[in-house]
C-alpha positions in Angstrom: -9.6 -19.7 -7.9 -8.9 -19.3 -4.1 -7.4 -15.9 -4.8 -8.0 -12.5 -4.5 -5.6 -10.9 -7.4 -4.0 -6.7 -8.3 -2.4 -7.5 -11.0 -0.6 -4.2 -12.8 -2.4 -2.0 -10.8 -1.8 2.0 -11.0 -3.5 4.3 -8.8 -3.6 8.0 -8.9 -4.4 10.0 -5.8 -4.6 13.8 -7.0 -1.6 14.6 -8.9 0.6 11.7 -7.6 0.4 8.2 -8.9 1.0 5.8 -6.2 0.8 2.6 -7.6 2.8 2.5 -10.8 2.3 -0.9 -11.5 1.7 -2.9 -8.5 0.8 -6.7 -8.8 0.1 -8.9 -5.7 -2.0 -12.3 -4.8 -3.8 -13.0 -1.9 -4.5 -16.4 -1.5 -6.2 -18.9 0.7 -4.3 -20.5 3.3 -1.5 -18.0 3.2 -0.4 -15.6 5.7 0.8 -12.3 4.4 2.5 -9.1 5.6 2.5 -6.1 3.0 5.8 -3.4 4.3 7.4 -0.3 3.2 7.8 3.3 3.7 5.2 5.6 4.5 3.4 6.6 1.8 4.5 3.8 -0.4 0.9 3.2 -1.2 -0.1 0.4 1.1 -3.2 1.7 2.2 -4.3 2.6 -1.1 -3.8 -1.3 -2.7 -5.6 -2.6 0.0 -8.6 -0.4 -0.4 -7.8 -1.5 -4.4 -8.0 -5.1 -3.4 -11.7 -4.7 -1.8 -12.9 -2.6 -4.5 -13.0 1.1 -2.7 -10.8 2.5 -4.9 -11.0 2.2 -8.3 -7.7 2.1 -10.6 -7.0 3.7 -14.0 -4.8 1.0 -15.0 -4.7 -2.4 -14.3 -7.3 -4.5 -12.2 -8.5 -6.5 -9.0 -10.3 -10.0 -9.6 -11.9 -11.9 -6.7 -11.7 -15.7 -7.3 -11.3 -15.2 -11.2 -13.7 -12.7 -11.5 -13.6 -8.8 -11.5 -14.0 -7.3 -8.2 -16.4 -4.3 -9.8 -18.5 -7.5 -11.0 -19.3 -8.8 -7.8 -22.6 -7.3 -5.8 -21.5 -5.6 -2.9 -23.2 -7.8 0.0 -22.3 -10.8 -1.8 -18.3 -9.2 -2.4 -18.7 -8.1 1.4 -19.5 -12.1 2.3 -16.0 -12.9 0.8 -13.5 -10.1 2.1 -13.4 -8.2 5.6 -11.3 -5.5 5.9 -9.8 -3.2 8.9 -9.3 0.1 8.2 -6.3 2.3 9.7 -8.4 4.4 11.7 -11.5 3.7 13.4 -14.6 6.1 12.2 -17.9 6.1 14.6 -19.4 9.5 14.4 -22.6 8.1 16.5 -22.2 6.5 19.7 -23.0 3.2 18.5 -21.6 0.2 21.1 -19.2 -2.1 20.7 -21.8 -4.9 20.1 -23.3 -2.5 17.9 -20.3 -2.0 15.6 -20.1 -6.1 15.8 -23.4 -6.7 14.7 -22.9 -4.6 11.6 -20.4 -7.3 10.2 -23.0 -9.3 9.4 -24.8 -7.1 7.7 -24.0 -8.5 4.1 -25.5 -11.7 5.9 -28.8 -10.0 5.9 -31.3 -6.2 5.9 -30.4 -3.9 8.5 -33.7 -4.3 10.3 -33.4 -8.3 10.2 -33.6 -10.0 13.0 -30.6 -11.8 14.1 -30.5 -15.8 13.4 -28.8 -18.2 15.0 -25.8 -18.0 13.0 -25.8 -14.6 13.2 -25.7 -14.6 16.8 -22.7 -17.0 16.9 -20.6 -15.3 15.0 -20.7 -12.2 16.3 -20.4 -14.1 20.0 -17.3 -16.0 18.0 -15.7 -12.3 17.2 -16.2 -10.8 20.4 -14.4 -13.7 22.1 -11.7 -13.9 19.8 -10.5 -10.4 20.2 -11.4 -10.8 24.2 -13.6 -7.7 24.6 -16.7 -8.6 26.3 -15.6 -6.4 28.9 -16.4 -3.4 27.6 -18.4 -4.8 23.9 -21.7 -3.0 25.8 -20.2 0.7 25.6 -20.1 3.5 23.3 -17.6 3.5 21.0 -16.2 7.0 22.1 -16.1 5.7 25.5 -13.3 3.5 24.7 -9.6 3.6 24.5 -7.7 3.8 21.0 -6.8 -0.5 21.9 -10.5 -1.5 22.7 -11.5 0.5 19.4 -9.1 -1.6 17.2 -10.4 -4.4 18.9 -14.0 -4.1 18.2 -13.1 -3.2 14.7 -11.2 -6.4 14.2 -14.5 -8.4 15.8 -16.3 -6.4 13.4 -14.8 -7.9 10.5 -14.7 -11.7 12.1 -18.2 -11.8 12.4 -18.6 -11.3 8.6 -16.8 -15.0 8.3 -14.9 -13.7 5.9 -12.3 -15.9 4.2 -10.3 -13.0 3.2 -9.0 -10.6 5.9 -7.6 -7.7 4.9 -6.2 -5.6 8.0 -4.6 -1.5 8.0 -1.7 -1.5 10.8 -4.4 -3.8 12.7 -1.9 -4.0 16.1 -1.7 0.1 16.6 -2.8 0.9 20.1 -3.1 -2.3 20.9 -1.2 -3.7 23.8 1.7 -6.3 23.9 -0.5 -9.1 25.0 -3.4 -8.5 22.5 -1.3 -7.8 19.9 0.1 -11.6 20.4 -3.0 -12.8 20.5 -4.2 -10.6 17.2 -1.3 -12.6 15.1 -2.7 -15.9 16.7 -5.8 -15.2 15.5 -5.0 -14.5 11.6 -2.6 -17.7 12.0 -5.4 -19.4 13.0 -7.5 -17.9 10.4 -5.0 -18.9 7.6 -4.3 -22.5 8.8 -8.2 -22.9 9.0 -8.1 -22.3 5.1 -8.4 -18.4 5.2 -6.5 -15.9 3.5 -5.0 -12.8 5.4 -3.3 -9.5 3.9 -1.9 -6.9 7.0 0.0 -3.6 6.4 2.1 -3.3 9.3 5.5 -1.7 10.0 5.9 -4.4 12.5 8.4 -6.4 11.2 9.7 -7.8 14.4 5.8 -8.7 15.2 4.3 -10.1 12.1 7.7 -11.5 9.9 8.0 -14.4 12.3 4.2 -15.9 11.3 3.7 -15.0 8.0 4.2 -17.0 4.9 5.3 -14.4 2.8 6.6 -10.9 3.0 5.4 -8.7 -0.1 7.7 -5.1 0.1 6.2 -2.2 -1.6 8.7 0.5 -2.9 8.3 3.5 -5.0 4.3 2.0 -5.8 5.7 -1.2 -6.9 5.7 -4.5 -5.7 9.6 -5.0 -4.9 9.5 -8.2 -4.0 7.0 -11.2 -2.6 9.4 -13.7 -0.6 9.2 -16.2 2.6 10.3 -13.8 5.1 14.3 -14.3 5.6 14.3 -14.1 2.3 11.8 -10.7 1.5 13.6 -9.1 4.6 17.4 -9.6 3.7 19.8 -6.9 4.4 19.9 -6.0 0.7 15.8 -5.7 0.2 16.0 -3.9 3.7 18.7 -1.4 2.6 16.6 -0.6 -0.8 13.0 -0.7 0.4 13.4 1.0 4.1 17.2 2.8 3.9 17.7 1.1 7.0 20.7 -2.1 8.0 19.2 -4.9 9.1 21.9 -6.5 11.3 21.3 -9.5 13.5 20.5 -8.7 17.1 23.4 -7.8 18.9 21.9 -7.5 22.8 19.0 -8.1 24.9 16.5 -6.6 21.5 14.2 -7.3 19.9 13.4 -9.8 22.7 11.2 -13.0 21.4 7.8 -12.6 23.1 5.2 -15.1 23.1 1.4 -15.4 24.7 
């Protein structure tokens, strides 16, 4: 199965359950966008999906089998993921931080093999940071850190991407690029969840458009049809009317 699979999945945080049931596939070749409210629990099914948080109902399967089953370099081979924020409490580099995506590849003390060395050239040059890839992570701006965290999970050659509000900080031009990438990605035979609040940014690309409300799954649809005004007015409180002036403007690279 080219699938990575919550299917009835409850989550309990503390004293607040925020999935109450959530079920959601993530499969290859399609480009996803998971929405909703803040604190709808998008965050936590996504650390669900790659096994960091474990559920006390329901479960997670990776290609048909348990996500719990899988070893974790060999799990770690199969699904990347971006957090929300980026965490580097030594002053690694950005090539540093690159390096360590390929890491379920082989030891830490490996040397680097060919392979290796391409794809973490590949990752580098696909989020356009060369630049500044030789510098301490603290050194760098909130963008350049997302950007390197993104390369990070590239260079695992990953088939399933699974990205946190991947565009924040980022500017308008690498953002662009970011959604050309996980296109890319997808059309290449990938698979690519993002939690985003960018509707205006990511709806446009994306295959499907899953809405999470209240810690269920409120609906999975192509785009126009996830973001009606109805689902809109339910999941976000918000109209959604057609544009009326010079916004949202269509950019494009």
């Amino acid at each position: 199965m080219n699938s990575l699979v919550a299917t009835d999945l409850r989550v309990q945080l503390g004293a607040r359950e925020v999935l109450r049931g959530a079920t959601l596939a993530v499969q290859r070749g399609r480009f996803a966008l998971l929405a909703g409210r803040n604190g709808a629990g998008k965050s936590t099914l996504l650390r669900a999906l790659i096994g960091a948080c474990r559920p006390v109902a329901g479960g997670v399967e990776l290609e048909g089998r348990p996500i719990a089953a899988w070893p974790h370099r060999e799990r770690a081979r199969r699904v990347a993921f971006v957090p929300q924020s980026v965490d580097t409490p030594f002053e690694f580099t950005g090539g540093e931080i690159v390096r360590m995506g390929r890491y379920p590849h082989h030891g830490r003390d490996e040397d680097l093999a060919a392979a290796d060395a391409t794809a973490i050239a590949n990752a580098i040059a696909a989020v356009d940071a060369a630049a500044f890839v030789h510098r301490p992570m603290p050194t760098l701006s909130g963008g350049e850190q997302r950007r390197i965290a993104v390369a990070r999970a590239l260079a695992t050659e990953a088939p399933f991407l699974l990205l946190d509000e991947p565009t924040a900080n980022l500017d308008l031009e690498h953002a662009l690029q970011l959604v050309a990438l996980l296109r890319r990605h997808t059309d290449a035979g990938g698979a690519v969840l993002v939690a985003s609040h960018d509707l205006n940014l990511f709806a446009p690309h994306c295959d499907d458009v899953a809405l999470l409300h209240d810690g269920r799954m409120h609906t999975v649809a192509p785009p126009l049809e996830a973001l009606s005004p109805e689902h809109v007015r339910t999941v976000f409180g918000v109209t959604a009317d057609a544009p009326t002036g010079p916004f949202p403007r269509a950019f494009r690279l």
